[in-house]
C-alpha positions in Angstrom: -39.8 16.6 34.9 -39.6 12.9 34.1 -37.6 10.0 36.0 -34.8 8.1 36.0 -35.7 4.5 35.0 -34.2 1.2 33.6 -34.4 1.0 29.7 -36.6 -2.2 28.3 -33.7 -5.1 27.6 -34.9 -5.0 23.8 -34.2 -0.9 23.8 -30.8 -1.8 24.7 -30.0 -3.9 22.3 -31.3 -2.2 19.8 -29.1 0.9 20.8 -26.4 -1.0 20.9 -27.4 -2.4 17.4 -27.1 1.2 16.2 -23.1 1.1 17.2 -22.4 -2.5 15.9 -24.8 -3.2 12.7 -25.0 0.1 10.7 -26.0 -1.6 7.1 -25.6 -5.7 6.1 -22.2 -4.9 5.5 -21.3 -4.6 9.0 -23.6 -7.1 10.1 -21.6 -9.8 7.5 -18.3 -8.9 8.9 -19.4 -10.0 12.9 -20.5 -13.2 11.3 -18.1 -13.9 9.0 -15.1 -12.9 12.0 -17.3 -15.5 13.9 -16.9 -18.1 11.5 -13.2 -17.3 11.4 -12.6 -17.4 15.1 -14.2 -20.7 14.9 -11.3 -22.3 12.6 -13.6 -22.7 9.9 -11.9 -23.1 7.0 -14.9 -23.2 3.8 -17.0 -20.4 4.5 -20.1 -19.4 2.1 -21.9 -16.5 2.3 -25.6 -16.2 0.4 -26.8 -12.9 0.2 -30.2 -11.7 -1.3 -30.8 -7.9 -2.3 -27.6 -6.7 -1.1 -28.2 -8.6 2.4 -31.4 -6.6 3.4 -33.6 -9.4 2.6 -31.3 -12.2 3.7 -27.7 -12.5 5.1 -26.9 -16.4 5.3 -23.3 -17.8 6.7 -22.3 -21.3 6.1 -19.3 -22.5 7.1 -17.4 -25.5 8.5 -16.1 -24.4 11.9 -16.3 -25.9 15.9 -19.5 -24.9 15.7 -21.6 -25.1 19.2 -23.1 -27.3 21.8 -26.8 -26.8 22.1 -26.4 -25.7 25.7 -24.3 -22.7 24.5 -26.5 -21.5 21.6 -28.9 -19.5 24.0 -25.8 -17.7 25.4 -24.3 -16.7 22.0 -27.4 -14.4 21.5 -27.0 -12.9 25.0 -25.4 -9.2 25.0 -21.5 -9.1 26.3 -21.6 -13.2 26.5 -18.1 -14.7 24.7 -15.7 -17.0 24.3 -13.0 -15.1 23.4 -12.3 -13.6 26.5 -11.9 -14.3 30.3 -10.5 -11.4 31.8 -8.7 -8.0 31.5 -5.1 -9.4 31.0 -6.9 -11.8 27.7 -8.2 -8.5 26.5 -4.9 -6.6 26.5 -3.6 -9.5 24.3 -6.7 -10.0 22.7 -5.6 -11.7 18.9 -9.2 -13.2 17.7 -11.3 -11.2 15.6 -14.5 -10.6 17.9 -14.0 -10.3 21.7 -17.0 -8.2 22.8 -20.2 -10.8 23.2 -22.4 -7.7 21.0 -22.8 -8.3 17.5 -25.0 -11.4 17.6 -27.1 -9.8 20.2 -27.2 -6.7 18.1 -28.2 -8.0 15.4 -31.2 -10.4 16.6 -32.2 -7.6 18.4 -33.0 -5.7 14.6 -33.9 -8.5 12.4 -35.0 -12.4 12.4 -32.1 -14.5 13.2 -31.7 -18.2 13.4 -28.5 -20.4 14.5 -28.3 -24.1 13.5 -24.9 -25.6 14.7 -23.3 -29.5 15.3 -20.2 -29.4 17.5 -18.2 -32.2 17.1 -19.5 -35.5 18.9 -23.3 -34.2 18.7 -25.1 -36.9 17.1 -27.2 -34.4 15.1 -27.4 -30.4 14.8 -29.5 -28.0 16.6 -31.1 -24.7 16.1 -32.4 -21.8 17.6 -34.4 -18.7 16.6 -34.8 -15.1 17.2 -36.6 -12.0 17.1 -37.5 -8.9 18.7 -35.2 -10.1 21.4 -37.7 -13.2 22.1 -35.4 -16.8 21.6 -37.5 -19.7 20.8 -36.7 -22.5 22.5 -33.3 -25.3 21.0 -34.8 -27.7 18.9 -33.3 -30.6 16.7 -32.2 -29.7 13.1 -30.1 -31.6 10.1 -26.8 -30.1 9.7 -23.7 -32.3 8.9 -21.1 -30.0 10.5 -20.1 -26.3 11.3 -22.4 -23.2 11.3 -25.3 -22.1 9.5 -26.1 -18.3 10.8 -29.7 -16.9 8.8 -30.0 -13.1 9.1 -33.2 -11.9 7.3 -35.3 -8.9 7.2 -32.5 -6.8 8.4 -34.2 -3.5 10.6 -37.7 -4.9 9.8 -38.5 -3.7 13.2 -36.7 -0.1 13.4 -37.7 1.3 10.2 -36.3 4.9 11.3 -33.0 2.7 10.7 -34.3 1.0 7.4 -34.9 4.1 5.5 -31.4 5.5 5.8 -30.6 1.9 3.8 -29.5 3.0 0.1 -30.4 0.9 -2.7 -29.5 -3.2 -2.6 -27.3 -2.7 -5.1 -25.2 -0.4 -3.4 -25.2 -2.4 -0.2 -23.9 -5.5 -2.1 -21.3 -3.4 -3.1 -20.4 -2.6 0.9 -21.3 -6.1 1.8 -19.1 -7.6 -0.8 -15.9 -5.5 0.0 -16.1 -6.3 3.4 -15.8 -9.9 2.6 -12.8 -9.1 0.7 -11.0 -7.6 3.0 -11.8 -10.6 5.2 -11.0 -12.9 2.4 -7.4 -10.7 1.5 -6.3 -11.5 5.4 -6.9 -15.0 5.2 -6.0 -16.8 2.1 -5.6 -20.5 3.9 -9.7 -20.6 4.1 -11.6 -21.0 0.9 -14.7 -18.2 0.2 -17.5 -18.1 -1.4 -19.8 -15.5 -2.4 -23.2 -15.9 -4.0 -26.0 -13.1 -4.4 -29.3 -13.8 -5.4 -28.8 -17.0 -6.3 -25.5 -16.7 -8.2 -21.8 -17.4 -7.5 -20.0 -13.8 -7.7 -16.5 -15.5 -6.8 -14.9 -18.0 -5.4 -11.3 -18.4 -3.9 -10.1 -21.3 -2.8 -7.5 -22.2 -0.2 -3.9 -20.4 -1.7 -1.2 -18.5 -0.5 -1.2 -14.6 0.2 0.1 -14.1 -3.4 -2.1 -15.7 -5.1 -5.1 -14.5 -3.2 -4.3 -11.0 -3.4 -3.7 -11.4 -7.3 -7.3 -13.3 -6.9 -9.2 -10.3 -5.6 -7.6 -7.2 -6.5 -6.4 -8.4 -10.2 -3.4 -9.6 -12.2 -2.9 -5.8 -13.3 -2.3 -4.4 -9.4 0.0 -7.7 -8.8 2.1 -6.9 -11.9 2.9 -3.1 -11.1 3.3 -3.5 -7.5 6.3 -4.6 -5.3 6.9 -7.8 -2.9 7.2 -6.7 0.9 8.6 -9.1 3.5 10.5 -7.3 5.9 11.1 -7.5 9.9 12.5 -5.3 12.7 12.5 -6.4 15.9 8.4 -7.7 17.3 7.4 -5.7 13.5 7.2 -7.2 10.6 5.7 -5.6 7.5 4.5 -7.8 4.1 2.4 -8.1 1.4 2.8 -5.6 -1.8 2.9 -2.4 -2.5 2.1 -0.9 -6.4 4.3 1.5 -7.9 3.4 5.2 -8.4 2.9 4.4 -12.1 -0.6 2.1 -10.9 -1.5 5.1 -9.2 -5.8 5.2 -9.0 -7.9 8.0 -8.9 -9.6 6.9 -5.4 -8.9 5.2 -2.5 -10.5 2.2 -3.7 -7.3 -0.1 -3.6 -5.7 0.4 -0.2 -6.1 -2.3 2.3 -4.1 -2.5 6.0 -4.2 -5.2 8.4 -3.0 -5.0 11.5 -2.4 -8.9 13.0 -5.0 -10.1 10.6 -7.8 -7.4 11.2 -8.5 -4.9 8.7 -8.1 -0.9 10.0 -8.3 2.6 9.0 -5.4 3.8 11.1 -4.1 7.7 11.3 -0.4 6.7 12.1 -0.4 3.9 9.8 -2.1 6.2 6.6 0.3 9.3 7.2 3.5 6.7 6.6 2.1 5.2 3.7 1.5 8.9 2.6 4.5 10.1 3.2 6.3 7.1 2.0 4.6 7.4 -1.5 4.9 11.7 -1.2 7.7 12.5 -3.3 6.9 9.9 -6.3 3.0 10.2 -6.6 1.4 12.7 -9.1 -1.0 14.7 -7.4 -4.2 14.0 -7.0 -4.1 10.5 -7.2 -3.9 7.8 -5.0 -1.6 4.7 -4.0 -2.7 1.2 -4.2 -1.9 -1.5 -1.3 -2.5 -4.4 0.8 -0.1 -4.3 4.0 -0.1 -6.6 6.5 1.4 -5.6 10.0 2.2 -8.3 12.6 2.9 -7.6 16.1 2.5 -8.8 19.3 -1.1 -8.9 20.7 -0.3 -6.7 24.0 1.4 -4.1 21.6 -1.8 -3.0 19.9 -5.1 -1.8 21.7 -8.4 -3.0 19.4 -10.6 -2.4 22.1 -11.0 1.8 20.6 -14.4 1.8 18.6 -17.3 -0.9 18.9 -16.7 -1.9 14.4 -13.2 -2.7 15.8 -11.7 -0.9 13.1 -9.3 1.6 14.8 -6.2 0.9 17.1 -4.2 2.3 19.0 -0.5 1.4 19.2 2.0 1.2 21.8 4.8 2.3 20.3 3.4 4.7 17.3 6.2 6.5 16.8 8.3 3.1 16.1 5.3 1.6 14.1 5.7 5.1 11.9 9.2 5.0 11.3 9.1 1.4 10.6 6.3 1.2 8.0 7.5 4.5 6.4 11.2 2.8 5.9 9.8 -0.3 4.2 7.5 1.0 2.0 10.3 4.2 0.7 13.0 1.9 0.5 10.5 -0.8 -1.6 9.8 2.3 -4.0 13.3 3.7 -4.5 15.5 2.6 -7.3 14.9 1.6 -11.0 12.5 -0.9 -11.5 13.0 -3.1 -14.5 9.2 -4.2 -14.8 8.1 -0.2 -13.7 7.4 2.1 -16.4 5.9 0.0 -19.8 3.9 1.8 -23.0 1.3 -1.0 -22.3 -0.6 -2.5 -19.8 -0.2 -5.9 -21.4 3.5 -5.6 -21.7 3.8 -6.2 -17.8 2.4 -9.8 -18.2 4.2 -10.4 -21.4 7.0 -10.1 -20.0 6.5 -12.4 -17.0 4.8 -14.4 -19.4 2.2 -16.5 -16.8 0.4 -14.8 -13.6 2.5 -15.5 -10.7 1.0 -18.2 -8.2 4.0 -17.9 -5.7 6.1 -15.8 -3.6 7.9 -13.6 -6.4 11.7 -14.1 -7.1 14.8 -11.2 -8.1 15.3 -11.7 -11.5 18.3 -10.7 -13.4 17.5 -7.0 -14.0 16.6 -6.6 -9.8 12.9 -6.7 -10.6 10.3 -9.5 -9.3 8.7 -11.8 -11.2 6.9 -15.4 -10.7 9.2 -18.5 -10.8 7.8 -19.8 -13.8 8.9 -16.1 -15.2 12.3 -16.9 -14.2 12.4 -20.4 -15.6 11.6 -18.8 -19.1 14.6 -16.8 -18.6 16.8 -19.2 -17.9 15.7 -20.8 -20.8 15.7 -17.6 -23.2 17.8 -15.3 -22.4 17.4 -11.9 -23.2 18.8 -10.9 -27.4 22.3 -9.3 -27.5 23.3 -6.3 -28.3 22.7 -6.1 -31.8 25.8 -4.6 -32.6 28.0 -7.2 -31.2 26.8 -9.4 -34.0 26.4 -7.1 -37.1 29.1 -4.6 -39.0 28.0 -1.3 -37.4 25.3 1.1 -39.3 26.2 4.5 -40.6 23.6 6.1 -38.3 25.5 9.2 -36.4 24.5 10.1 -33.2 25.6 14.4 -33.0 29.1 13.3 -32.1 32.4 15.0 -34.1 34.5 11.9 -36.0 37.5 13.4 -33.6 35.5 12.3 -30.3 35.5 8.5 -31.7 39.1 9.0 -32.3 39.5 10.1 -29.0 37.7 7.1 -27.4 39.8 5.2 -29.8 43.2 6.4 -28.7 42.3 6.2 -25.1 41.1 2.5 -25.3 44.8 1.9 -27.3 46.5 4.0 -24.3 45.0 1.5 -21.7 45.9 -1.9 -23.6 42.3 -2.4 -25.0 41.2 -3.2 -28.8 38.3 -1.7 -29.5 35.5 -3.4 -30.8 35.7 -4.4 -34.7 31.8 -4.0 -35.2 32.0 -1.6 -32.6 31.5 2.4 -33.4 34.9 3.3 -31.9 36.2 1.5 -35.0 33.5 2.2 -38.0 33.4 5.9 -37.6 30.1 8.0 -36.0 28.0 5.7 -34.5 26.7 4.1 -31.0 29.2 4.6 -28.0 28.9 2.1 -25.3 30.0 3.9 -21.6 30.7 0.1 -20.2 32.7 -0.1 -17.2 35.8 -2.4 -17.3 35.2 -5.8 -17.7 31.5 -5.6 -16.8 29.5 -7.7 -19.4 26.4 -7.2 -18.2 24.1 -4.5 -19.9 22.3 -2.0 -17.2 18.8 -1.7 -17.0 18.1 1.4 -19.1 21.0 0.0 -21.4 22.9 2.2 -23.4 22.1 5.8 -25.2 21.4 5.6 -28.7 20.4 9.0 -29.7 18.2 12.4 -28.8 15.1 12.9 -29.6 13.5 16.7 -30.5 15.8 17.9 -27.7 13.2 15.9 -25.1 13.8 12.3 -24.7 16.7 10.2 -24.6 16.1 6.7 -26.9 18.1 4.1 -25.3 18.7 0.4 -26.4 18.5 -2.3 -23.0 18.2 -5.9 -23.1 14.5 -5.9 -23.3 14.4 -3.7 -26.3 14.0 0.3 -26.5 13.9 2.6 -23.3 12.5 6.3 -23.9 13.5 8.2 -20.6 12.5 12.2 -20.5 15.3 13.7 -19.5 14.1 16.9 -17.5 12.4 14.8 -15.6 14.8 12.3 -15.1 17.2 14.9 -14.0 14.9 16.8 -11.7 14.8 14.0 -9.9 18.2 13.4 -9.9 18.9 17.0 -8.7 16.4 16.6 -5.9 18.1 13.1 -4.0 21.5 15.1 -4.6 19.7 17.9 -2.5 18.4 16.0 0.0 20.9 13.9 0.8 23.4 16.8 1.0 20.9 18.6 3.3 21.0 15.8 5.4 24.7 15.5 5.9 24.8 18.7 7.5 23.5 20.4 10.5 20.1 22.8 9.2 21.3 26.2 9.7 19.0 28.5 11.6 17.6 31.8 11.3 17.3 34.1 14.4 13.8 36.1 13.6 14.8 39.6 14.2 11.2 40.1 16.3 9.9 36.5 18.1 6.5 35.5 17.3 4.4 34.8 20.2 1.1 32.8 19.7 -1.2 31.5 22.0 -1.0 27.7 22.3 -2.6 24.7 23.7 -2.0 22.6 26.6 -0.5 19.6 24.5 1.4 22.4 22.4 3.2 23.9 25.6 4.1 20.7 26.8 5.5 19.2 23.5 7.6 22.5 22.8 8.8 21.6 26.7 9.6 18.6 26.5 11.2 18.3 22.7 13.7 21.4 23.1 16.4 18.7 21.9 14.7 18.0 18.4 13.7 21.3 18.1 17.2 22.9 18.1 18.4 20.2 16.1 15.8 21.2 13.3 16.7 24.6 13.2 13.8 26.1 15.3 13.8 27.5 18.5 10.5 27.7 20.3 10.2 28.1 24.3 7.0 29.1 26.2 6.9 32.7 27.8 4.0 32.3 29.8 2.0 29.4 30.6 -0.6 30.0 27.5 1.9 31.1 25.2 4.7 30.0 22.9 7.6 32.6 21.4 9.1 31.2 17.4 12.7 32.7 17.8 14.6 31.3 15.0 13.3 28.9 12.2 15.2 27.1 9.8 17.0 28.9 6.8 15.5 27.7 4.5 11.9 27.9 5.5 12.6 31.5 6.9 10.1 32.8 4.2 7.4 30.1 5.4 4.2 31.5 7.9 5.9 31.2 11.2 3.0 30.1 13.7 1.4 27.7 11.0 4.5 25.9 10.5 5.4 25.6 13.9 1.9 24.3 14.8 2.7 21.9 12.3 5.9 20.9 13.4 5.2 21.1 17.6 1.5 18.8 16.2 3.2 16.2 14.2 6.3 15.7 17.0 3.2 14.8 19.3 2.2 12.3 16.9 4.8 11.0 14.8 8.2 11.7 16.9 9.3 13.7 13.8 8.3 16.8 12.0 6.7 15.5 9.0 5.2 18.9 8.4 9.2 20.2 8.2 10.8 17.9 6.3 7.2 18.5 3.7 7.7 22.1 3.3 11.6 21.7 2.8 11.0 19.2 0.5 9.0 21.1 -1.6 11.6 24.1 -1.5 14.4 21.6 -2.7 11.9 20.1 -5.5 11.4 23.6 -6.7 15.0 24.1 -6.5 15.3 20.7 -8.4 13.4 22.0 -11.1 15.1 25.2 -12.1 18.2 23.2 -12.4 17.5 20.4 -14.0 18.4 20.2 -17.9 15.8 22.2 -20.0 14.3 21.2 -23.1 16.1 21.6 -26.5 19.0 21.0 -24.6 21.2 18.9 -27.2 23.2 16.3 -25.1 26.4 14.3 -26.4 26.2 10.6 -26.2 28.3 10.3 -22.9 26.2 12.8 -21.3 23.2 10.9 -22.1 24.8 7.6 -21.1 25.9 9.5 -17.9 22.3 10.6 -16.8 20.9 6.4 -17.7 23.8 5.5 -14.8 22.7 8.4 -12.6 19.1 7.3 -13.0 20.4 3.6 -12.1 22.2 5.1 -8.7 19.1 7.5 -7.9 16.4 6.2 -5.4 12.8 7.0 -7.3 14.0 7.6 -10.3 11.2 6.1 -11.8 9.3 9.2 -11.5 10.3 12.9 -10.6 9.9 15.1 -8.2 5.7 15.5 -9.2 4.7 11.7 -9.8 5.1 11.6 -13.6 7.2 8.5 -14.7 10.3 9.5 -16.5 11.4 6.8 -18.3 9.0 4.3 -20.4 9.9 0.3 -22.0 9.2 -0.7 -25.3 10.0 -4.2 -25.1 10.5 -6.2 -28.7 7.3 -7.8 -28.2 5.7 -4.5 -28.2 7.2 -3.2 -31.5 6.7 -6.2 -33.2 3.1 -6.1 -32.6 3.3 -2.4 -33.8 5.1 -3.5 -37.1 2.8 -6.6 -37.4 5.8 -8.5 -37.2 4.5 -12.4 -37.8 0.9 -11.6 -38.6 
């Protein structure tokens, strides 16, 4: 039977190496949060095969006193942090005194630093966990931090490495997350020799657009919004920039980028009804609250927290983010990629601005519409076509009479007076034309073409409807109490600890859901009634769900899922069916519901139901000034 005995210092570190440096990636993101901590504000980063042969830092920070560069390779040494109450508040990016440890303790290391009023710089070396002694070096300012050979000395740890191309790729999007959080220092990113990119000082817009593309800016929507210590910004991409992977979703909490369980279910569910399945939501969110509200201190990479309030942190995000991606969107749905930037017409380089159809766009975007406003209707300046639209002579008459009955001409190049033609369904006195304009005609019993100030709008109208139908459903379930159904024999299941004490202590929101569930022993929980509507759903699953997500989330996600989906199905059936003809008021009507309707941009399954053809786009399809 061996003994208990101390482990060798070097052992140590290099266990604790295992926690803190998994690949160059992780080992770039200590430094480069170092660098930040430090105020730099110019930070270059050199990396050679994907950082296993060399991870170099330079920046132009505080730097250090050559008293203190011995200490900053000692394990749990900082300067973050003096005591418990500093750690509860904790709001720099490194706090724990591990990661330059860790990593000298796995690969060849060398610091050379000038603090300010050092006449020159000075250095320091390490490896194996032996330092070298301070020496004299030639450094005008800042940091230089040399990490080569990385594992050279645990090759059980080397081997799991994957190629160096794909550990540039890690290494490079962990300075991008860095560089998304903090666009007021300029980066720089070279690997084997050459620049990759370089940002420069900017503002969060324009870095954003920088790094994840003019595309992802274009489609997405501008967040800036506050509730009491919270506050929630940065942008959001509509469901049509949907990706097929995760690759585009970035969330900061107070400047530090986290994979967060309560933070990813509100985005989730926020993006739910409006995201085609199988596809994935693109983001960069930024939450700010105060320090002592969040715990970082849960996993030694620093990239989980835990939240004071989660419940209120849910509710909050979730409210922001559905509320940003309800309602028609006038720069949403296009027939081509490009025709987002034509219509801006220059790549935003500022906080975006409300145009005049409710959409964002850069101020230079609205300066060009100032100056050109968007064409007229083109009947209000030429004698009206003969082009009918399915509508009897009589019904023009009709419109005709009532206009006369109410005081009003109609117009003389207007279809009321030239016979079968275009029928506007303006409101009185309103000048202004709506943002999917006015019907013009039907299309194989499908689509609906409409004519808007931008140019041609085709909008599927089962879709469009559908999702009509569903808001209508929802919001009328909501008005009212949800009706329960007494099961005629209970279900009894056998249920955890945390499961008998939520159903205890959330009788309240239970009932008001429609369920009743109450323990009858101290192992097991009895499903008496469930909602109505979900009286057909697998009892014990669903209230698992239901008593699981109240533990986490303060409501039943899970519920308000599965009755979602009955409604959308509900939705569906009712909507109008294809080969349905529709009169020109009706179409007209469904174009005002779809202005009224939250998400009406795509319905109830993620596809987009309306599309814009903007004049620019039809003139390049008729070669219109070629």
């Amino acid at each position: 039977m061996s003994c208990i005995q101390l482990l060798p210092d070097l052992l140590i570190s290099q266990i604790a190496a295992g926690e803190v440096v998994e690949r160059p990636a992780s080992a770039l993101k200590e430094i480069v949060e170092n660098s930040l901590d430090a105020g730099a504000r110019e930070i270059r980063v050199d990396l050679e095969e994907g950082g296993i042969r060399l991870i170099r830092v330079t920046d132009d920070g505080a730097g250090m006193p050559p008293g203190e560069l011995p200490l900053a390779l000692a394990r749990h040494a900082t300067s973050k942090i003096h005591s418990l109450e500093e750690l509860e508040r904790v709001a720099s990016l490194g706090f724990r005194g591990e990661a330059l440890a860790s990593i000298a303790a796995v690969a060849r290391l060398t610091i050379t630093s000038r603090s300010p009023g050092e006449a020159h710089a000075w250095t320091i070396a390490a490896q194996d966990g032996r330092l070298e002694p301070v020496a004299p070096a030639a450094l005008g300012k800042g940091t230089v931090l040399e990490v080569r050979d990385l594992f050279f000395n645990t090759p059980a740890r080397r081997k799991f490495l994957k190629t160096p191309a794909t550990e540039y790729g890690h290494a490079e999007e962990a300075l991008r997350r860095l560089a998304l959080a903090h666009p007021e220092v300029g980066f720089e990113l070279r690997h084997n020799g050459k620049v990759v990119w370089r940002v420069p000082v900017q503002d969060g817009l324009a870095r954003v657009l920088a790094l994840l593309g003019d595309a992802f800016g274009q489609a997405a929507r501008t967040l800036d919004e506050s509730a009491g210590d919270l506050r929630l910004s940065g942008l959001a991409a509509l469901p049509a920039y949907s990706r097929s992977g995760a690759d585009t979703q970035y969330v900061y909490v107070n400047g530090r980028f986290v994979r967060d369980k309560i933070l990813a279910h509100a985005v989730r569910e926020a993006y739910r009804d409006v995201l085609h399945h199988q596809r994935f939501p693109a983001y960069a969110l930024f939450l700010d609250l105060p320090p002592e509200q969040v715990d970082v201190n849960v996993h030694p990479a620093k990239t989980e927290v835990r939240f004071r309030q989660s419940q209120a942190v849910h509710r909050f995000v979730f409210q922001v983010l559905q509320q940003a991606l309800g309602g028609i969107h006038a720069d949403a749905p296009s027939s081509d990629p490009l025709a987002s930037v034509a219509r801006t017409g220059q790549r935003p380089e500022a906080a975006p601005q409300v145009d005049a159809y409710g959409g964002y766009a850069s101020p230079g975007a609205v300066d060009m519409a100032r100056d050109h406003p968007p064409p007229a209707m083109p009947y209000r300046h030429q004698a009206a076509m003969p082009l009918a639209a399915g509508e009897p002579a009589a019904y023009y008459r009709m419109v005709a009479q009532a206009l006369a009955d109410e005081g009003r001409q109609p117009d003389p190049a207007g279809p009321t007076a030239a016979g079968p033609g275009v029928v506007e369904s303006r409101e009185r006195g309103s000048d202004e034309i709506p943002p999917l304009g006015y019907a013009l005609a039907q299309l194989q019993g499908l689509y609906i073409l409409a004519e808007n100030a931008r140019g041609l709008v085709v909008v599927d109208m089962h879709a469009a409807h559908e999702r009509i139908l569903y808001e209508r459903l929802k919001r009328d379930m909501d008005l009212q109490a949800m009706a329960s159904q007494p099961l005629l024999i209970p279900l009894v299941f056998s249920a955890t600890a945390v499961e008998m004490a939520t159903a205890t202590e959330h009788q309240d929101t239970l009932a008001a859901m429609g369920f009743e569930i109450r323990a009858v022993s101290p192992t097991h929980l009895a499903v008496r009634a469930l909602p109505a509507l979900l009286a057909q759903a697998e009892a014990e699953t669903l209230a698992r769900d239901l008593l699981r997500d109240i533990q986490a989330f303060g409501a039943s996600q899970a519920l308000a899922a599965r009755r979602n989906e009955l409604l959308a199905t509900l939705a569906c059936h009712g909507a109008v069916r294809a080969n349905r003809k529709l009169t020109v008021p009706e179409m007209n009507a469904l174009l005002r519901d779809m202005e009224r309707t939250e998400r009406a941009d795509q319905c109830n399954h993620g596809r987009p139901t309306w599309f814009q053809l903007g004049l620019a786009d039809l003139d390049r399809l008729f070669m219109r000034g070629k």
